[in-house]
N, C-alpha and C positions, 0 to 999 in steps of 0.2 A: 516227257519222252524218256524211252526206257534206254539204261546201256545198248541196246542191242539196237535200239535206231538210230545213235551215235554214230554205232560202226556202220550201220548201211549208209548215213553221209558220208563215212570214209571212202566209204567201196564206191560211192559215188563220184565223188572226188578223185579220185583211182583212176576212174573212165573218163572224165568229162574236165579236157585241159581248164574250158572255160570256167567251169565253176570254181577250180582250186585257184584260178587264177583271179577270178572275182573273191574269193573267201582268203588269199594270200594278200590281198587290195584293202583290206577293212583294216583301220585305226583301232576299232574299238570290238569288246564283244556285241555292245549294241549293233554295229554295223553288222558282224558275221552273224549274228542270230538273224537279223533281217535280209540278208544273203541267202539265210538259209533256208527262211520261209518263202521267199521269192521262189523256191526252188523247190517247195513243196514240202520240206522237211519243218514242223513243227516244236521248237525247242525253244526254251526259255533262258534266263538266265541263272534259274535254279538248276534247271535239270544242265549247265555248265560244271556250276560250284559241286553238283553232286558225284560228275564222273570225276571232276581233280580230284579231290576227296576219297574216293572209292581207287583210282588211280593210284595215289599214294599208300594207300592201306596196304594196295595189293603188291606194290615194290616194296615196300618196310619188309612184309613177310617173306616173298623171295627170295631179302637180302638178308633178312635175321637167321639166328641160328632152330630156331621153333621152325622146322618145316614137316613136322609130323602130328597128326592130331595128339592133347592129352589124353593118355591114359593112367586108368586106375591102378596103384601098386597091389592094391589090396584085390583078394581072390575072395 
Protein backbone atom coordinates (compact mmCIF):
# COMPACT_ATOMS: atom_id res chain seq x y z
CA UNK A 1 0.00 0.00 0.00
CA UNK A 2 1.22 3.28 -1.27
CA UNK A 3 1.39 6.70 1.08
CA UNK A 4 -1.46 7.93 -0.80
CA UNK A 5 -3.83 4.88 0.39
CA UNK A 6 -2.83 5.68 3.89
CA UNK A 7 -4.35 8.86 3.53
CA UNK A 8 -7.61 7.75 1.80
CA UNK A 9 -7.84 5.56 5.31
CA UNK A 10 -7.56 8.95 6.85
CA UNK A 11 -10.19 10.50 4.89
CA UNK A 12 -11.90 7.49 5.53
CA UNK A 13 -11.59 7.73 9.08
CA UNK A 14 -12.60 11.39 8.65
CA UNK A 15 -16.16 10.20 7.50
CA UNK A 16 -16.97 7.11 9.30
CA UNK A 17 -17.18 7.66 13.26
CA UNK A 18 -17.42 3.79 13.38
CA UNK A 19 -14.30 2.97 11.72
CA UNK A 20 -12.04 5.57 13.68
CA UNK A 21 -13.70 4.24 16.58
CA UNK A 22 -12.96 0.60 15.70
CA UNK A 23 -9.20 1.55 14.68
CA UNK A 24 -8.92 3.92 18.08
CA UNK A 25 -10.16 0.27 19.81
CA UNK A 26 -7.01 -1.95 18.58
CA UNK A 27 -4.19 -2.74 21.21
CA UNK A 28 -2.01 -3.49 18.60
CA UNK A 29 -0.85 -2.74 14.95
CA UNK A 30 -1.86 -6.35 14.23
CA UNK A 31 -5.33 -5.35 15.32
CA UNK A 32 -5.54 -1.96 13.15
CA UNK A 33 -4.11 -3.49 10.05
CA UNK A 34 -6.81 -6.20 10.39
CA UNK A 35 -9.44 -3.29 11.22
CA UNK A 36 -8.34 -2.12 8.22
CA UNK A 37 -8.68 -4.84 5.84
CA UNK A 38 -12.14 -5.66 7.42
CA UNK A 39 -12.64 -2.25 5.83
CA UNK A 40 -11.31 -2.86 2.64
CA UNK A 41 -8.10 -1.15 2.93
CA UNK A 42 -5.21 -3.42 2.25
CA UNK A 43 -2.03 -2.65 4.25
CA UNK A 44 0.60 -4.38 5.96
CA UNK A 45 2.82 -4.02 8.62
CA UNK A 46 5.54 -3.00 6.31
CA UNK A 47 3.78 -0.53 4.46
CA UNK A 48 3.12 0.95 8.47
CA UNK A 49 6.98 1.02 9.25
CA UNK A 50 7.33 2.66 5.93
CA UNK A 51 5.02 5.73 6.18
CA UNK A 52 6.71 6.31 10.08
CA UNK A 53 9.79 6.27 8.33
CA UNK A 54 9.04 8.50 5.41
CA UNK A 55 6.94 10.55 8.19
CA UNK A 56 9.90 11.45 9.98
CA UNK A 57 12.20 12.12 7.11
CA UNK A 58 9.73 14.57 6.00
CA UNK A 59 9.51 16.47 9.72
CA UNK A 60 13.62 16.37 10.11
CA UNK A 61 13.54 18.44 6.69
CA UNK A 62 10.72 20.85 7.62
CA UNK A 63 12.41 21.38 10.71
CA UNK A 64 16.29 21.47 9.51
CA UNK A 65 17.71 24.44 8.28
CA UNK A 66 18.31 22.67 4.42
CA UNK A 67 14.89 23.76 3.09
CA UNK A 68 16.26 24.57 -0.39
CA UNK A 69 17.45 22.16 -3.01
CA UNK A 70 21.59 21.90 -3.30
CA UNK A 71 23.11 23.91 -5.67
CA UNK A 72 26.25 24.08 -7.60
CA UNK A 73 28.58 27.11 -6.66
CA UNK A 74 30.53 26.45 -9.63
CA UNK A 75 29.20 28.21 -13.11
Amino acid sequence: MSRNALQRLVNACERSPSLRQSLKACSSSEEWIEVARNHGFLITAKDLESDDKESQLSHWFEQSRISQPFRSTHR
